[in-house]
N, C-alpha and C positions, 0 to 999 in steps of 0.2 A: 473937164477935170475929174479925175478918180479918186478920191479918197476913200480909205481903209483902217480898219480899227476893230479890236476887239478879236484878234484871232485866236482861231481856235489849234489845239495840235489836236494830236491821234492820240490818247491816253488813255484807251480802253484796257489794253494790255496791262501798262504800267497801275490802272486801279485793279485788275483782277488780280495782280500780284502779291497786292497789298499794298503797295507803296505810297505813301503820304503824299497830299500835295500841299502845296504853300498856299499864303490867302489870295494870289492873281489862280489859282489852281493851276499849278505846274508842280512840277513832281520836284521835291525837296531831297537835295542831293548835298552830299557833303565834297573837300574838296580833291577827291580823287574820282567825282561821279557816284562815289559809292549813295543808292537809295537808303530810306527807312528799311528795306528788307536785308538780310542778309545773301548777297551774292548776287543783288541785284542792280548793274550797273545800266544810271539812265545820261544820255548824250544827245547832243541836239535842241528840237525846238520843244520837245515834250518838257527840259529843265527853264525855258523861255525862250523869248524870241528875239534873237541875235543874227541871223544869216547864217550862209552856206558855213563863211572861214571861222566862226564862232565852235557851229557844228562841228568841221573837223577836226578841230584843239579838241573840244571835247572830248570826240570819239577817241581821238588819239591814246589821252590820258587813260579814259573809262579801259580804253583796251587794253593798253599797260598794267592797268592796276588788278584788273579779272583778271591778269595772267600771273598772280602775284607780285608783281612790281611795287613800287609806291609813287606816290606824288613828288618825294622830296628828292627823288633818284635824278641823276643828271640827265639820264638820256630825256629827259621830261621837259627841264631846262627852256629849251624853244615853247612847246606846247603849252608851259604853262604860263609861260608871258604871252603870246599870242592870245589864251584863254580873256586874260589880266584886260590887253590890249581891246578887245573886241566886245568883251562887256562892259566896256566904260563906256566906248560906240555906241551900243545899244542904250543905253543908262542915257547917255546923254538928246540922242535922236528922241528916245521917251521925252525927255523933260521940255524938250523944244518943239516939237509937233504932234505931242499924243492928244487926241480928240478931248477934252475937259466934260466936266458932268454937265457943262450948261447945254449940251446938245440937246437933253429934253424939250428945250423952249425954241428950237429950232422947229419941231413936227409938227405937221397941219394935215388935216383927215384926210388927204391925199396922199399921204408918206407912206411908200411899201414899207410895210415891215418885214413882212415874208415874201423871199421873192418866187421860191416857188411856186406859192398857193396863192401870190396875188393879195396877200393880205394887207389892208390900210389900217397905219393907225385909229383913222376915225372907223372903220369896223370893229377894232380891237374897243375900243371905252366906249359905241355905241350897243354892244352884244353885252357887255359885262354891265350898262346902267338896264339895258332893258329885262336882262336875265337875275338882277341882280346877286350876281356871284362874279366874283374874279379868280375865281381859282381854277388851277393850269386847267386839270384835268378837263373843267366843263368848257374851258375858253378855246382850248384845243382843240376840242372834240366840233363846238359849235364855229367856230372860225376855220380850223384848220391850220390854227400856225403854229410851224414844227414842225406838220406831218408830210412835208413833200419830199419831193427825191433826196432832198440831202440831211432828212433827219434831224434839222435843226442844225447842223453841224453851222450853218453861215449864220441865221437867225437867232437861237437856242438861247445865248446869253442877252441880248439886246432884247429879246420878248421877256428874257424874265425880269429884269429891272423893270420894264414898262408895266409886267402885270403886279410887278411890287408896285409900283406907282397909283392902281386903282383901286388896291385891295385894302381895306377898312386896317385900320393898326391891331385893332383886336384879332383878325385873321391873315398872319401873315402865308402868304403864299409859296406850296411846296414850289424848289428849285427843276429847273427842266432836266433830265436824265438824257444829257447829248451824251454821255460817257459810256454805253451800257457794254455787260458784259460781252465779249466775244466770244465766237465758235474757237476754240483755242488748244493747242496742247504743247506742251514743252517738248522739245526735241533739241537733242543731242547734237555737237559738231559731229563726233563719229558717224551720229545717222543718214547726217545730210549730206556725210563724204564718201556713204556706201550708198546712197542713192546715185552721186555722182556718178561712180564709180557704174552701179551697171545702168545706166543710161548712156555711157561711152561704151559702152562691152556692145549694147544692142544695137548699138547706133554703128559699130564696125562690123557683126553681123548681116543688119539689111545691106550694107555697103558688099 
């Protein structure tokens, strides 16, 4: 049996934007897609997590409405019952199978927590009584969870509830930074249509 929970999206971009996110941290969109920034239209799982036919109402809408359109336009009509449709799906698969908070009382010092590094629960609250600190930075450093190939991107939120879990009330513990900025730049539809553009010029050249 496979169980999953707690995913994460790509919202590196959508925080270096500016763009707000909601208290599950997903980017807070109003109903045409439009983000908290101006002109910044977010679609898919970065607004939550619904599936592929979710995503493409979304993107639909998102893309109608950057082109100046609105939501309440006809040609929308489908997209936006589909939207209606597929997030009540999701809403409701939530309500009926999402993993509950009593999963803490599930884990026994054998429980990977991180799978890249190999990490057990019982390393994680045997490192933080013996170190006496639970905070990220040194549990990180001394464990290693977070820091494998994937950045925390699989682990990242499930370690940091756990290291809220051992850390004294007086010291609550900073949140893990799976979001960090990216290498990034904005670029234009023209740009990427003139890049098109001579990578087919060159490409009938070698030819």
């Amino acid at each position: 049996m496979c169980v999953g929970h707690g995913f994460t999206p790509r919202l590196e971009l959508a925080i270096a934007a500016g763009c707000e996110l909601d208290a599950d941290k997903f980017v807070l969109v109003d109903e045409s897609q439009l983000s908290t920034v101006t002109g910044a239209y977010a679609a898919g799982e970065v607004t939550g997590i619904g599936g592929v036919d979710l995503a493409l109402a979304e993107g639909e809408i998102a893309g109608h409405c950057a082109a100046g359109g609105s939501v309440s336009d006809p040609a929308l009509r489908s997209a936006v019952r589909r939207r209606t449709t597929y997030r009540s799906f999701a809403a409701r698969i939530e309500s009926a199978h999402a993993v509950r908070t009593g999963w803490l009382s599930w884990l026994t010092d054998e429980t990977v927590v991180c799978r890249c590094e190999e990490v057990t629960y019982g390393e994680l609250c045997s490192t933080a009584e013996a170190t006496d600190n639970s905070g990220l930075r040194s549990l990180k450093l001394s464990t290693r969870v977070g820091l494998g190939i994937c950045q925390a991107r699989v682990c990242g939120r499930t370690a940091e509830e756990l290291i809220a879990r051992l850390a004294p009330p007086d010291r609550p513990p900073e949140p893990f930074s799976i979001d960090r900025r990216p290498i990034a730049s904005p670029m234009r539809l023209s740009e990427l249509a003139t890049l098109e553009s001579a990578s087919a010029s060159d490409s009938r050249h070698s030819n």
